[in-house]
N, C-alpha and C positions, 0 to 999 in steps of 0.2 A: 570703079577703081581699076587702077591696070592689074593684066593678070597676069605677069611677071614676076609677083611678089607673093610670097607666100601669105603674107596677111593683109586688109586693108588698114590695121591700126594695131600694131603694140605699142604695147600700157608696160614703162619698167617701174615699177611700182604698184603695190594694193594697197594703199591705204585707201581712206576714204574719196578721195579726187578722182584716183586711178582707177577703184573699181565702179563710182557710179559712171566715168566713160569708156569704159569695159563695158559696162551692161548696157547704159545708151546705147550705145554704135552700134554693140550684136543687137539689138531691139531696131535697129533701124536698116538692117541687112548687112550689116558690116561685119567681116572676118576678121576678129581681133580673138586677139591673145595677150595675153600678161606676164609680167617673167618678175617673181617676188623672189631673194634669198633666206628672208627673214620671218615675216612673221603676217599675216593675212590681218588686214583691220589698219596698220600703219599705226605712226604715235600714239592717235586720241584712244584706239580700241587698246591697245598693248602696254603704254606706256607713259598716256595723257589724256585725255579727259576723262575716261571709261574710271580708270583706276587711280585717279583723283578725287574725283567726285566721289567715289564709295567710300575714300579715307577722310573724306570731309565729313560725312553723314558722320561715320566714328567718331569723330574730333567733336559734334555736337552733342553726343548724350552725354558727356561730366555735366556739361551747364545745364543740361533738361534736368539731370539729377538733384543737380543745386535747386532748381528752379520748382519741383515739383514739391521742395517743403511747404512752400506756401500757401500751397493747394489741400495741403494735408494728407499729399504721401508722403509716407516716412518708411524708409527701405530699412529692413531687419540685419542686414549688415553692409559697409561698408565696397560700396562698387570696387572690383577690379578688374582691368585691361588685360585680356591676353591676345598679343602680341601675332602668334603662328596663326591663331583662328582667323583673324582679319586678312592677314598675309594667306593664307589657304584657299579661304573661301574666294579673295580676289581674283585668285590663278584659275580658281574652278571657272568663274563666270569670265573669264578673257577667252579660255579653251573654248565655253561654248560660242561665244560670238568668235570665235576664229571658224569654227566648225559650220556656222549661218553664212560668214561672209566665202567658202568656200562654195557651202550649196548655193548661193545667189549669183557666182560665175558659172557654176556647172549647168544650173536650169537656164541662162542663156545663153548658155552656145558658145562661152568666152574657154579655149583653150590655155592654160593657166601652167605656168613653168616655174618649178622650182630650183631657181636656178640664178647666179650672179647676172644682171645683162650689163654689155659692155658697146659704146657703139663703135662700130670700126669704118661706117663712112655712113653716109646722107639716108641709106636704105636698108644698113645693113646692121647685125645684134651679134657680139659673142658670147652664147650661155655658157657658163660654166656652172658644172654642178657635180655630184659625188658620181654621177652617171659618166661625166667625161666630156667632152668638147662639143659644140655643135653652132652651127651657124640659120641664123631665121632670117628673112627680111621681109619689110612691110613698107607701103607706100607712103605712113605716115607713123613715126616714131614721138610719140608721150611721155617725155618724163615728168615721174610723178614720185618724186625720189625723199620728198621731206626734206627737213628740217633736222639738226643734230646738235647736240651741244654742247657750247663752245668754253675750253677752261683755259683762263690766264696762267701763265706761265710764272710760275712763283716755287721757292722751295720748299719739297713738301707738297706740291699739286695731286701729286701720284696717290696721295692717303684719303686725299678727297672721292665723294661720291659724285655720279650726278641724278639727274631725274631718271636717268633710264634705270638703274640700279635700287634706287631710293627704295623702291617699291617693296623690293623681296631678302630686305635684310634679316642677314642669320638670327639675329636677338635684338630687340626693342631698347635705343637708345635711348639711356634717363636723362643726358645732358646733349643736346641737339643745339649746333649751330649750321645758319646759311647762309651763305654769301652773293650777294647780290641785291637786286632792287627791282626786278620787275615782278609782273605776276603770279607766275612761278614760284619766288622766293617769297613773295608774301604769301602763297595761300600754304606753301608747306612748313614755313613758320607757323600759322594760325593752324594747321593740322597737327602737326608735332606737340604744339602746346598744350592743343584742346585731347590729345593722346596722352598727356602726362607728363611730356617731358618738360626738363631744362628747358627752355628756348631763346636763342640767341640769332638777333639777325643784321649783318653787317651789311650796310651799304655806303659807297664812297661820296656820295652828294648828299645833300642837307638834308634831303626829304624823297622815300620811294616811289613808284610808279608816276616815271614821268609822263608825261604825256595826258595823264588824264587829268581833270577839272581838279584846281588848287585848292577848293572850298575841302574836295570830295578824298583831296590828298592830307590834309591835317585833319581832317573829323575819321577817318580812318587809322589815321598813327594814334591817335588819342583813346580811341576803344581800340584797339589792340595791348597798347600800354596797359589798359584798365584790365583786360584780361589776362596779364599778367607775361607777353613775351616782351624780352629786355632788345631795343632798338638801339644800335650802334651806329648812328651817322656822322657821316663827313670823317672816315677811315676804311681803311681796307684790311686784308691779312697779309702782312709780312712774308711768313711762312709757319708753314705746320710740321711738329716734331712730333715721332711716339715718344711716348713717357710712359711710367709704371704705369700710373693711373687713367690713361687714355691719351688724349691727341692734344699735343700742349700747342695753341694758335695765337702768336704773337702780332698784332694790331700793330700799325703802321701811327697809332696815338702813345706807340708803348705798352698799352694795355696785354694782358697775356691772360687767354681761357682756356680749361682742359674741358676739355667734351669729349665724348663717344663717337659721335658723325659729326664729319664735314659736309655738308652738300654745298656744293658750288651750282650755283643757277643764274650766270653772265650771259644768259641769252643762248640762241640757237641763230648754227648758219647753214644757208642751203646744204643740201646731202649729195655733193659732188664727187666727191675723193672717186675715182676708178673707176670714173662713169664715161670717160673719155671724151668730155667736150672739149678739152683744150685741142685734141688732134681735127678736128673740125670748124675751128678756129673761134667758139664758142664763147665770148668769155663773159665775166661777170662786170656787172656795175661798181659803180664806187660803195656801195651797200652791201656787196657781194650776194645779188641778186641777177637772176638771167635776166635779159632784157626780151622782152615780147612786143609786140605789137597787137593790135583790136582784134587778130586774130589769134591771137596766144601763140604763133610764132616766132622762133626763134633766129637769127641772123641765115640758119639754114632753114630755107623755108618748110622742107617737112617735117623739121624735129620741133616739137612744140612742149610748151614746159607747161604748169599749174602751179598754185597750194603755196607752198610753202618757199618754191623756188623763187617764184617771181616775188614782185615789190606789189605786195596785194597783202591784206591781212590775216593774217598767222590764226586763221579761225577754219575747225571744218568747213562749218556750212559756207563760208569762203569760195574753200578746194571745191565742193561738191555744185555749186553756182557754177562754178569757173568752167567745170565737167561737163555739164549742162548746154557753155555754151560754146563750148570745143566741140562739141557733139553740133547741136546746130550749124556750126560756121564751116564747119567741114563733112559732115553728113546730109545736112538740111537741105531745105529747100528753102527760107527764108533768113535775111538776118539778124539777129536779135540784137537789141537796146544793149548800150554797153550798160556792164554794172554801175550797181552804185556802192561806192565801197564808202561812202561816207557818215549814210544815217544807219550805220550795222550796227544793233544792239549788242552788247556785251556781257559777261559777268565776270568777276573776280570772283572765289570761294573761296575768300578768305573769313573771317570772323571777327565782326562780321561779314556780309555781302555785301560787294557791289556792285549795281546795274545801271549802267550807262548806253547811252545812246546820242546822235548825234554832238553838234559841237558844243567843247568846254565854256566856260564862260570867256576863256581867257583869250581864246578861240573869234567868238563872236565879237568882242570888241573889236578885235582887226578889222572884221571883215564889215561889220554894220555901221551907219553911225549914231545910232545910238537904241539899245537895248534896256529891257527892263528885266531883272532876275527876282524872281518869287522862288524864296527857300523857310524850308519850317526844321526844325528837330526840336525831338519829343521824345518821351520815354513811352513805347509802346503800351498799350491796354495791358496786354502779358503780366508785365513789370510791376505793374502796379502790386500785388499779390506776390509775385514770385521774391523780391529782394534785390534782383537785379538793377545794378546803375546805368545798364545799356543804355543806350537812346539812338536813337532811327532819323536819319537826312534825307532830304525830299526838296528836289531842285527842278525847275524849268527854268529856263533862258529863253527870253521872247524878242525878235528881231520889231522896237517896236513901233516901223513905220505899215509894217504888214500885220503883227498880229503876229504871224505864224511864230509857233514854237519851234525852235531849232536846237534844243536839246533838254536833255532831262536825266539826271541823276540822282540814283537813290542810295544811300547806305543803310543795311539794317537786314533782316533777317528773312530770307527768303527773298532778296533784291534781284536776286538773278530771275527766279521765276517773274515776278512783277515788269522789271524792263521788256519781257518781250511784245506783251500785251502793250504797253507803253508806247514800243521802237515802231507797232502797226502806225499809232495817230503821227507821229514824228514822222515815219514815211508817207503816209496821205499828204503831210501838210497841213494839217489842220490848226485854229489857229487857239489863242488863249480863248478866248469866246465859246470855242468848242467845249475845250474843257469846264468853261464853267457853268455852261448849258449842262452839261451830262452831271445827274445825279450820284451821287458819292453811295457807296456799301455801308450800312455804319450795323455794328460798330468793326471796323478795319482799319489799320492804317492806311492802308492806300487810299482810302478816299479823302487824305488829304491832297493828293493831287488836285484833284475837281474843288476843292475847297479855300485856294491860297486866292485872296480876292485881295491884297495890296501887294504894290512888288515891295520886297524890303531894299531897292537900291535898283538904280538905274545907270 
C-alpha cells in the first residue's frame, strides 16, 4: 500500500462486517483502523439479533408453562413476568460482547476511533469526537455503516417506537401494537405476545412477510392467530393520539385501538445521513442502496461499502462473508468465487419458527419447468401430551427434471436451528434421492424431511 496514507484500510463502522475486515486486513499485514461513534458489535450485537433472540427465548417459557401440565408439572403458583429483570440482564450481556468485540480489535492491531467519521474526499476521514477535530487518511475507505429505521410519515409518528428503542423500555407494555409486515414486525409481535401482552399487528397488504414461500406465509398467520396475536391486514394507521388511557391509533379501515407502545418496523434504509457520499458524487440505487461492483467498490474506486448498505441480504453472516471477501479482493493474493446470496438459510423468530432456505415454491415455478413440492404438517411428538394445537410445516421443492432440491421450508419450533443443517444439502445440491437415502432420527420431527416419499403437487 502506499505510504502516504496514514492507514492501509479504515473501517467507518464496527459492526459485525466492519469489524471481521478490521481483523482480516490487520491479520494479513494491513494498517487499519476503525472509527465507531456509537456502540462496538453494530445492530445484531446492540440492537438486533443479540437482543432479539434472548427476548424470544422469554416469549417461549408461557407456552413451556402451559405445556408442562401434561407432563405432570404443576407449578405452585401462577408464573409472573418481570419486565426490568429481562431488560437488565439484556444490557448486561450486550456490555459484555461490546467489551469481546473491543478486545478482538485491540489483539489485532486494528487502531479503533471513537469518533463520528465523515469523508471529505477519495482518501481522506473527518473524526469528530468529544476530543475535538482531526483528520486520518487511508488508501482504502469501508463503509460499513448499517442499516437504520425507517418511519412513514403520519400524525402522531413522533409517539411511535422503533426497534432501536423497543428493547429498553421504562415499564412493560400490557397492550402492544406493531406496524408493519416484515420480519421484524412479526417476530416482535410473537415476543410481546408470548411476554403477556395485548398484541396487535398491522399490516397494509393482505398477508405479511412478503417475499417468502405462500404456503410458509398462511401456515404461519394461522399459528400465530392460534396463539392468540390479533392480525390487522390490508390497513394501516391513520395517526396516533395520547389519550388518558394510552396511545389512541386510528386505522385507515376506521378501526381505532388504545395501546401502551407503538412500534413501527417499515423496514430499514442504508445508514448514510452525514456520511458524506453525496459530496463524492456517491449515490444510491433506486432501492436506496450503494452500488458496488465484484469488488465491493464503489463508483469511487477506493471507497467500498458492505452489509447492509449494498443490495445484498440484510443478514450478518451476510456482512461478515462480504468482509471476508473485501479482505481477499483487496489484500489477497487470489480471487475469490463471487458469493452466493441465493441458497442463504434463514430464520424468523417468530412463534412459531421459521426456517428457509433456497427458492419459494412460487419462485421455482418461474424459473423450472416443471417441479415437484413434498410438504407434510403435523402436530409435533411434544403436543401430543402437552395440549397444544400447534402443528409444525415441512416443505421441499424439487426442480424435477434434475432431482436437485432447491428449496426447503420449515415452520415450527426450533426451525431456525434445523434450516441450517438443512441450507448445507441445498448448497451441496443434493438431490430428492439424497434425502431419501439418508435415515431419519426417530422419534423427531425432522426426520420428516428424509421421509416425504410422494410429492403432494407438482
Amino acid at each position: 500500500m502506499q505510504a502516504e496514507f496514514d492507514y492501509d484500510l479504515l473501517v467507518i463502522g464496527a459492526g459485525s462486517g466492519g469489524v471481521r475486515a478490521a481483523r482480516t486486513a490487520a491479520a494479513r499485514g494491513a494498517r487499519v483502523a476503525i472509527a465507531e461513534d456509537r456502540y462496538l458489535g453494530g445492530t445484531c450485537v446492540n440492537v438486533g439479533c443479540v437482543p432479539k433472540k434472548l427476548y424470544a427465548y422469554a416469549s417461549h417459557f408461557r407456552d413451556s408453562f402451559d405445556d408442562a401440565a401434561g407432563y405432570g408439572w404443576h407449578l405452585p403458583d401462577t408464573p409472573t413476568f418481570d419486565w426490568p429483570t429481562l431488560r437488565d440482564n439484556k444490557s448486561g450481556e450486550i456490555k459484555r460482547l461490546n467489551g469481546i468485540y473491543q478486545r478482538l480489535l485491540e489483539n489485532a492491531g486494528v487502531t479503533l476511533y471513537n469518533a463520528r467519521a465523515t469523508l471529505k474526499d477519495a482518501h481522506t476521514v473527518s473524526m469528530s469526537s468529544a476530543k475535538g477535530e482531526s483528520e486520518v487518511s487511508a488508501a482504502k475507505i469501508l463503509l460499513a455503516t448499517g442499516g437504520w429505521p425507517w418511519v412513514p410519515d403520519f400524525p402522531g409518528s413522533d409517539l411511535a417506537v422503533t426497534s432501536n428503542e423497543v428493547f429498553d423500555l421504562d415499564t412493560f407494555p400490557q397492550r402492544f401494537l406493531v406496524l408493519g409486515g416484515g420480519y421484524i414486525a412479526v417476530e416482535f409481535a410473537s415476543i410481546f405476545n408470548g411476554l403477556g401482552s395485548e398484541t396487535h399487528l398491522i399490516y397494509r397488504r393482505e398477508l405479511f412477510l412478503r417475499g417468502f414461500d405462500d404456503e410458509v406465509r398462511a401456515f404461519t398467520r394461522d399459528e400465530m392467530k392460534k396463539k392468540g396475536v390479533n392480525l390487522h391486514f390490508d390497513t394501516n394507521i391513520e395517526r396516533i393520539e395520547r389519550g388518558d388511557d394510552g396511545l389512541n391509533v386510528t386505522l385507515t379501515n376506521g378501526d381505532t385501538l388504545t395501546v401502551d407502545t407503538v412500534l413501527v418496523a417499515t423496514g430499514r434504509r442504508a445508514n448514510v445521513s452525514g456520511l458524506g457520499i453525496e459530496a463524492l458524487g456517491i449515490e444510491l440505487d433506486d432501492s436506496g442502496k450503494i452500488p458496488v461492483n465484484e469488488r465491493f467498490e464503489t463508483s469511487v474506486p477506493s471507497i467500498l461499502a458492505l452489509g447492509d448498505l449494498i443490495d445484498s441480504p440484510e443478514l450478518t453472516p451476510a456482512a461478515i462473508a462480504e468482509a471476508m471477501q473485501i479482505v481477499e479482493h483487496h489484500f489477497g493474493e487470489t480471487t475469490p468465487e463471487p458469493l452466493d446470496y441465493e441458497r442463504v438459510p434463514t430464520a424468523v423468530f417468530c412463534q412459531p419458527n421459521i426456517g428457509t432456505v433456497g427458492l419459494t415454491e412460487e419462485a421455482a415455478r418461474e424459473r423450472f419447468a416443471n417441479i415437484r413440492v413434498y410438504r407434510t404438517d403435523f402436530k409435533p411428538m411434544k403436543h401430543t401430551l402437552s395440549g397444544s394445537s400447534e402443528r409444525m410445516l415441512m416443505k421441499l421443492v424439487v426442480d424435477d427434471e434434475s432431482d436437485v432440491v432447491v428449496g426447503a421450508h420449515i415452520v415450527g419450533e426450533e426451525a431456525g436451528e434445523l434450516i441450517q443443517n438443512v441450507g448445507i444439502a441445498v448448497r451441496a445440491g443434493l438431490t430428492k434421492a439424497d434425502f431419501d437415502r439418508t435415515l431419519g432420527v426417530h422419534p423427531t420431527g425432522s426426520e420428516e424431511l428424509v421421509t416425504m416419499r410422494e410429492p403432494s403437487r407438482t
